[in-house]
C-alpha positions in Angstrom: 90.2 127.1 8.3 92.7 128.1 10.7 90.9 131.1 12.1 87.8 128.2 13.3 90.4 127.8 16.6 88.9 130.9 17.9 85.8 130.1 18.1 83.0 127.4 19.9 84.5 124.7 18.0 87.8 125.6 18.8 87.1 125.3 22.5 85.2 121.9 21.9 88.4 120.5 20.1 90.5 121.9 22.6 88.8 120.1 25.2 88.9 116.8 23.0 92.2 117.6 22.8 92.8 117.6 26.5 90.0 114.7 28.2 90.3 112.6 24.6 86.8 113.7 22.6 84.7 113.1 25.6 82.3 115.5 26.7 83.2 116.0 30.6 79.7 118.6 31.3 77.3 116.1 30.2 75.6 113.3 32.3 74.8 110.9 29.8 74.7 107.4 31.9 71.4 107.3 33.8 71.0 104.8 36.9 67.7 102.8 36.1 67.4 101.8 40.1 67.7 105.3 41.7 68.3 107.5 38.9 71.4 108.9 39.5 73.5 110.2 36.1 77.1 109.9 35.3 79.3 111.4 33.2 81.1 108.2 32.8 80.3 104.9 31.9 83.2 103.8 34.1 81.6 105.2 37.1 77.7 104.1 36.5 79.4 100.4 36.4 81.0 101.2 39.3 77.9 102.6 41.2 75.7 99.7 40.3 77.3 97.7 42.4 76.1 99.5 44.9 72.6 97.9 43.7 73.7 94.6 42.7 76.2 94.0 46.1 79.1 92.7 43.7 82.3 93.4 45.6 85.2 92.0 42.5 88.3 92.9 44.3 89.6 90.5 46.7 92.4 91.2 49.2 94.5 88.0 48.8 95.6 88.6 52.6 92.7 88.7 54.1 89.8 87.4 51.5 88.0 91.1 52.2 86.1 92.0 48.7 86.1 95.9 47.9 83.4 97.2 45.1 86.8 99.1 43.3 90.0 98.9 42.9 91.5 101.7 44.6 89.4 100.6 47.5 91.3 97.8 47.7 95.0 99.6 47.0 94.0 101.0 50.0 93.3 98.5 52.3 96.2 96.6 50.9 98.2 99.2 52.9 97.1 98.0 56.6 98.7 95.1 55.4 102.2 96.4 53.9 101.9 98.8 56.5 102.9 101.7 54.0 102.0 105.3 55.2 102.7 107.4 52.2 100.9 110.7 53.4 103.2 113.1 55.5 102.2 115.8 57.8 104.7 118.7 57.6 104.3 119.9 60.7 104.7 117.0 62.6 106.0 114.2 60.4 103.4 111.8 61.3 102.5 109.4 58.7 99.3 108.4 57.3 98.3 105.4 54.8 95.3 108.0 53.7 95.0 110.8 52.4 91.9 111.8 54.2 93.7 110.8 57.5 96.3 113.2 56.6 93.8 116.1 56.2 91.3 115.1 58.9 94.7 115.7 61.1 95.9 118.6 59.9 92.7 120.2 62.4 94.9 119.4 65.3 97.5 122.2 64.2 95.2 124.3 62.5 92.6 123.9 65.0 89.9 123.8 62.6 86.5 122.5 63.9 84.2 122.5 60.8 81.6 120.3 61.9 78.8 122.3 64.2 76.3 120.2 66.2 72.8 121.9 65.6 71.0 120.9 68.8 74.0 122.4 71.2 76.6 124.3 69.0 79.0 122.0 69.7 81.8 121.6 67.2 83.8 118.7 65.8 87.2 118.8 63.5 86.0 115.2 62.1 82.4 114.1 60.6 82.6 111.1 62.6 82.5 112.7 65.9 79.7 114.7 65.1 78.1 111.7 64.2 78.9 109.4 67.5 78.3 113.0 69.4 74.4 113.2 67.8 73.6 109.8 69.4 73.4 111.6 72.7 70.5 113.7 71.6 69.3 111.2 69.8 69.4 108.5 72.5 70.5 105.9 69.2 72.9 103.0 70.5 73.3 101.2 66.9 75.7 98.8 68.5 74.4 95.5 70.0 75.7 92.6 72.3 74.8 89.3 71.1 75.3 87.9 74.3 73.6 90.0 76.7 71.5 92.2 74.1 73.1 95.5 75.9 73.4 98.6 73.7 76.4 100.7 72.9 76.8 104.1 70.8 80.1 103.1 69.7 81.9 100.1 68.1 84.5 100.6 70.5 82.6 100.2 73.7 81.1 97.4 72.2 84.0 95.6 71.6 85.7 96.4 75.2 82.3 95.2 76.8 82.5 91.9 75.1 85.5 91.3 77.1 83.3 90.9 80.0 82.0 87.9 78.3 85.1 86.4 76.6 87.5 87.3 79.8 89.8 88.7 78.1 92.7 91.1 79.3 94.9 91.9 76.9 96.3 95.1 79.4 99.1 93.7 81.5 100.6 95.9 84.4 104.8 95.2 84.1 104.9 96.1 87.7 102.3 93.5 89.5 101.7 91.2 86.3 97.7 92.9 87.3 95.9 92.5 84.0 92.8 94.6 82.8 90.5 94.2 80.1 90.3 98.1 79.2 93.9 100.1 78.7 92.3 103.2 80.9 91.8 101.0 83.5 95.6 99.6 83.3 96.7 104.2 82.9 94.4 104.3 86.5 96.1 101.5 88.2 99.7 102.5 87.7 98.6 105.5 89.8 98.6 103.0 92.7 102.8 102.3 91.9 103.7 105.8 90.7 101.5 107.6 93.6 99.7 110.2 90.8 96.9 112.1 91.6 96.7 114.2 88.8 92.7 115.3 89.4 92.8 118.6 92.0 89.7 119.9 93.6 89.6 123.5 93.5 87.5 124.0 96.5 89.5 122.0 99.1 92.6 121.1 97.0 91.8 117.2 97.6 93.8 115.1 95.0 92.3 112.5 93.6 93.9 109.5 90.7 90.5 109.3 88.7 88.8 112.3 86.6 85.3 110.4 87.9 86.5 110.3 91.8 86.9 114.1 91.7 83.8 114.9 89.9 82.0 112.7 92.4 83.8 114.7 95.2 82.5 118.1 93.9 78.9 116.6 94.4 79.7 117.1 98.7 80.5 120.9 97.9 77.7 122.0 95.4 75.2 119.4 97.5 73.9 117.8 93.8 72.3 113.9 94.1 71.3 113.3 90.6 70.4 109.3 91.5 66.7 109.5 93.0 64.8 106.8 94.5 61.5 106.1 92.8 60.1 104.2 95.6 60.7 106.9 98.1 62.1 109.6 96.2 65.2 110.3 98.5 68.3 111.3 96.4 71.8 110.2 96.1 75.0 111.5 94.9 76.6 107.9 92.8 74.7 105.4 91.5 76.0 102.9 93.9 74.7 104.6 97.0 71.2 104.6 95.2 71.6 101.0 94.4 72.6 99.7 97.2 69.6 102.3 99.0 67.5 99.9 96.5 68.2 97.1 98.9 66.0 98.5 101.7 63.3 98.2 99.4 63.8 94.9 98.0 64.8 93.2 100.9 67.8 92.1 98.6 70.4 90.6 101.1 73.5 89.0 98.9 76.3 88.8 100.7 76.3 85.5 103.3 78.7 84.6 105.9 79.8 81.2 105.6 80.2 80.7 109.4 76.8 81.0 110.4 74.7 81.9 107.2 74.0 85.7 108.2 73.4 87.7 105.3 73.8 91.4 104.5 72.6 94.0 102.2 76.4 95.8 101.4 79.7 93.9 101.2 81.2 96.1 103.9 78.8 95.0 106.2 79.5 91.2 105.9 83.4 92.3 106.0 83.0 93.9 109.5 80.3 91.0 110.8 83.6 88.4 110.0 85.4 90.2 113.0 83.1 88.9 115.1 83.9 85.7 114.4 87.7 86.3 113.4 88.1 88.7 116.9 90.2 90.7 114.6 90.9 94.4 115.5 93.4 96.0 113.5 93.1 99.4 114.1 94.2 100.7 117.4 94.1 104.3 118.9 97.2 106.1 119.6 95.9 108.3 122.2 94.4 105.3 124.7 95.4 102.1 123.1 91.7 101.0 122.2 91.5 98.6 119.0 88.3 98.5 116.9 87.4 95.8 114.3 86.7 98.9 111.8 88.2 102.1 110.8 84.8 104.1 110.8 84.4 103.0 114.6 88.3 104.2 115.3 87.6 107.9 113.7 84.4 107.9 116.1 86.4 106.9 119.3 88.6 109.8 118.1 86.4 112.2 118.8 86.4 111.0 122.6 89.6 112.5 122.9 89.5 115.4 120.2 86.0 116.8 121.5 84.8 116.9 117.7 81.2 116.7 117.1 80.7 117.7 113.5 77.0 116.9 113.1 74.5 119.8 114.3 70.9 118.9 115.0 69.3 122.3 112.9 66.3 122.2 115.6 67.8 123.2 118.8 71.5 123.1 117.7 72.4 120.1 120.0 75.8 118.7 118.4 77.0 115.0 118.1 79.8 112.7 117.5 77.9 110.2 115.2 75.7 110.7 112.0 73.2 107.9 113.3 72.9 109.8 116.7 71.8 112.5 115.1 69.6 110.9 113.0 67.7 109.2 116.2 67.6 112.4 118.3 66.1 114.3 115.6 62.9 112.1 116.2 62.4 114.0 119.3 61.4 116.9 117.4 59.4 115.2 114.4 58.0 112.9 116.9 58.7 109.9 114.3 58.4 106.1 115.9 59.5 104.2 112.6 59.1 101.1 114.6 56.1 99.1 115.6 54.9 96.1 117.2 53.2 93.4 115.7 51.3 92.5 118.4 49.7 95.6 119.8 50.6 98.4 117.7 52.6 99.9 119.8 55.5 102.1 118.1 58.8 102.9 119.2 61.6 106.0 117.9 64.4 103.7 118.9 65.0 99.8 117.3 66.4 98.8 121.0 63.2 100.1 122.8 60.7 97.9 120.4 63.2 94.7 121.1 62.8 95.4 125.0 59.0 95.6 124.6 58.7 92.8 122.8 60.2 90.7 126.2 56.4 92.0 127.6 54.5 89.4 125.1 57.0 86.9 124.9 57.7 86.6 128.5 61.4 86.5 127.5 64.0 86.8 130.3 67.2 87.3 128.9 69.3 88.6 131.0 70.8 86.3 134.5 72.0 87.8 137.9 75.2 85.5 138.2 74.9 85.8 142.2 71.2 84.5 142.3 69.9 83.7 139.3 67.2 85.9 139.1 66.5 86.9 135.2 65.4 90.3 133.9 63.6 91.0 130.3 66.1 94.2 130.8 69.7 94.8 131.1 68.8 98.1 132.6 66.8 96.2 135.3 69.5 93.9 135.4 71.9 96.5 136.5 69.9 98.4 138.9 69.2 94.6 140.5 72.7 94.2 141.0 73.3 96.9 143.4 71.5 94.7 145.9 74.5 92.4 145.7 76.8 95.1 145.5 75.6 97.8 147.7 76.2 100.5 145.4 74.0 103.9 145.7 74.8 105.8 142.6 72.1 108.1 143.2 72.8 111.2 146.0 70.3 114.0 147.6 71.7 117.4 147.6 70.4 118.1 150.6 71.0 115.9 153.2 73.4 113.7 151.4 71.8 110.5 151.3 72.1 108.0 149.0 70.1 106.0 147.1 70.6 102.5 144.5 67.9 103.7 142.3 66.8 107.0 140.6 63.0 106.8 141.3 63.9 106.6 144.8 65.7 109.5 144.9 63.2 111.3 142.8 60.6 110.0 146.1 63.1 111.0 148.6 63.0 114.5 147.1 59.4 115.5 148.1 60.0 115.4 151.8 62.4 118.4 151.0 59.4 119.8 149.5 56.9 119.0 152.0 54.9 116.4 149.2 55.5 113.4 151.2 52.9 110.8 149.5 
C-alpha cells in the first residue's frame, strides 16, 4: 500500500533507495586477526592488508607499493606536481587535502593539540608528537654509521652529511658551501653585515640566536655545563670541554716546528709566533706590537689606567684576570704547587721552577762580563751592579746608596741605634 511510505519500512526503502539496499548502521564484516568490524566488505579487504603486508598498487615512477588506491592517486601527485587544494586566504597550493586544513591554523591561529606534561600547544599532531620526545627523552632515529640518535628524520638526515660530505648549500657570494641551509642563512650575515639578535641588557648585537643567548649567561651569571671531576661550572659546553683537558691530560694540537703540544687551538696559534716572530697587532698610543690581541687590550690598560678586576678580600684592583687569580692566594694561603723532591709547595709556578735549581744544581743564568752563573735571574741582576756600579737602593736619611735592598734594610738600624 501506498500509505506503508510513512512508516519503518518506508524509511528502510528510502535508505535502499539512497546507499543501494545496503544497511550503512550495521558492522557486519568482523576482522578474525584483531577483531575490528566493518560495515563494508570493501573496507575489511582493505584493512587486512594491514595483517597480511600486501601493498597491490605500484607507482610506475617510482616502484613505491601503496595498500589502496587513492593512496597511490595521491602520491602520484609529487610526481605530476599537481596541487589541487587552494587556500583562500593566501592562495597557496596544496596536493592534500589535509595539508590544506593543517594550514589553514596559520590564519586562524588554531592550536588544537595540548601537550599534557607542560601545556604547550601545537596546530599540527605531528609536532606534538616530535615535541613529546623531549619529555620522553625517545630519539627513534638512528645513524648507521656512527649509531648516534636523533628525535627527528630531519636531523638525521642533515647529520649523515657529516659522513657522506655532502653540501648541497652553496654561498653565490664566496662559492662557501655548507652541509645545513641555516648554516648557509648565518654566513651571509658575514657579506650583508646583519646582526639581527639584540641584547636587551647592553644592546650588544649579535648574527646568531645561539651567540646572544650565550651572552645573556655573563649578565644573569648561569653556568649550566658542570665539571664532574671537580665540580667547577661553565657557561658553553666548549669552555667545559676544553676545562676537561686539565683533567685528562689531553693535549691535541702539535706544532710541527718543534713537536710542542697544547691543550686549546688558540694556544698553539699564539706558540707559532714564537717561531714565525709575527706581531700583528700594534698599539696606537706607544707603538708596542704583540703577537696576540688579548696581550694588546692588556698593554692598553698601561695607558688607560683600567683595572677591571677587584680582589673581593681587600679590594686591591688589577689589570689582568690571572693576576688576580695569583694574589688571591695571599689570602686563602693556597700553594697549588709542590716539589717532588722535598715537598715543598709553592703559590706561584715561577717560584717552584726557581727552587727546583736548589736540587738540580742548575745554573741558568751567565754574567756576560765574567761568566759567573746564577740559578736566579733576580741574583743575576743584583750581580750585575758590581759591573755596573749601579745603587738602586737610597737611605732617607743620610742619602746613601746602596746596590742591594738587604743592605739597605742593614744600613737602616744604625739610624735606629740596632747596629748588629
Amino acid at each position: 500500500m501506498a500509505s506503508s511510505g510513512t512508516g519503518s519500512d518506508g524509511v528502510e526503502n528510502s535508505l535502499e533507495g539512497e546507499f543501494g539496499g545496503r544497511d550503512v548502521t550495521a558492522k557486519r564484516y568482523k576482522c578474525e586477526e584483531c577483531s575490528k568490524q566493518f560495515s563494508q566488505l570493501g573496507n575489511l579487504k582493505t584493512h587486512m592488508q594491514t595483517h597480511t603486508g600486501e601493498k597491490p598498487y605500484m607507482c610506475e615512477e617510482c616502484s613505491k607499493q601503496f595498500t589502496r588506491l587513492n593512496h597511490l592517486k595521491r602520491h602520484m601527485r609529487t610526481h605530476t606536481g599537481e596541487k589541487p587544494y587552494r587556500c583562500e586566504e593566501c592562495s597557496k597550493q596544496f596536493s592534500l587535502l589535509h595539508h590544506l586544513k593543517t594550514h589553514m591554523r596559520t590564519h586562524t591561529g588554531e592550536k588544537p593539540y595540548w601537550c599534557e606534561e607542560c601545556s604547550k600547544q601545537f596546530s599540527q599532531l605531528g609536532d606534538l608528537r616530535k615535541h613529546m620526545r623531549t619529555h620522553t627523552g625517545e630519539k627513534p632515529y638512528r645513524c648507521e654509521e656512527c649509531n648516534k640518535q636523533f628525535t627527528r628524520l630531519g636531523n638525521l638526515k642533515t647529520h649523515m652529511r657529516t659522513h657522506t660530505g655532502i653540501k648541497p648549500h652553496k654561498c653565490e657570494e664566496c662559492s662557501r658551501q655548507f652541509s645545513h641551509l641555516n648554516h648557509l642563512k648565518t654566513h651571509m650575515r658575514t657579506h650583508t653585515g646583519e646582526k639581527p639578535y639584540k641584547c636587551e641588557e647592553c644592546s650588544k648585537q649579535f648574527n646568531r640566536l645561539g651567540e646572544l643567548k650565550i651572552h645573556m649567561r655573563t649578565h644573569t651569571g648561569e653556568k649550566p655545563y658542570k665539571c664532574e671531576k671537580c665540580s667547577k661550572q661553565f657557561t658553553t659546553t666548549g669552555t667545559l670541554k676544553q676545562h676537561m683537558r686539565t683533567h685528562t691530560g689531553e693535549k691535541q694540537f702539535r706544532c710541527e716546528e718543534c713537536g710542542k703540544q697544547f691543550s686549546l687551538l688558540h694556544h698553539l696559534k699564539k706558540h707559532m709566533h714564537t717561531h714565525t716572530g709575527e706581531k700583528p697587532y700594534k698599539c696606537e698610543e706607544c707603538s708596542k706590537q704583540f703577537g696576540h690581541l688579548s696581550d694588546l687590550k692588556t698593554h692598553m690598560r698601561t695607558h688607560t689606567g683600567e683595572k677591571p678586576y677587584r680582589c673581593e678580600e681587600c679590594s686591591k684592583q688589577f689589570t689582568r684576570l690571572d693576576v688576580m687569580k695569583t694574589h688571591m692566594r695571599t689570602h686563602t694561603g693556597e700553594k697549588p704547587y709542590r716539589c717532588e723532591e722535598c715537598g715543598k709547595q709553592f703559590s706561584l709556578l715561577h717560584h717552584l721552577k726557581k727552587h727546583m735549581h736548589t736540587h738540580t744544581g742548575e745554573k741558568p743564568y751567565r754574567c756576560e762580563e765574567c761568566s759567573k752563573q746564577f740559578s736566579q735571574l733576580s741574583s743575576l741582576k743584583t750581580h750585575m751592579r758590581t759591573h755596573t756600579g749601579e745603587k738602586p737602593y737610597r737611605c732617607e736619611e743620610c742619602c746613601r746608596q746602596f746596590s742591594q735592598l738587604s743592605s739597605l734594610k742593614t744600613h737602616m738600624r744604625t739610624h735606629k741605634g740596632h747596629r748588629s
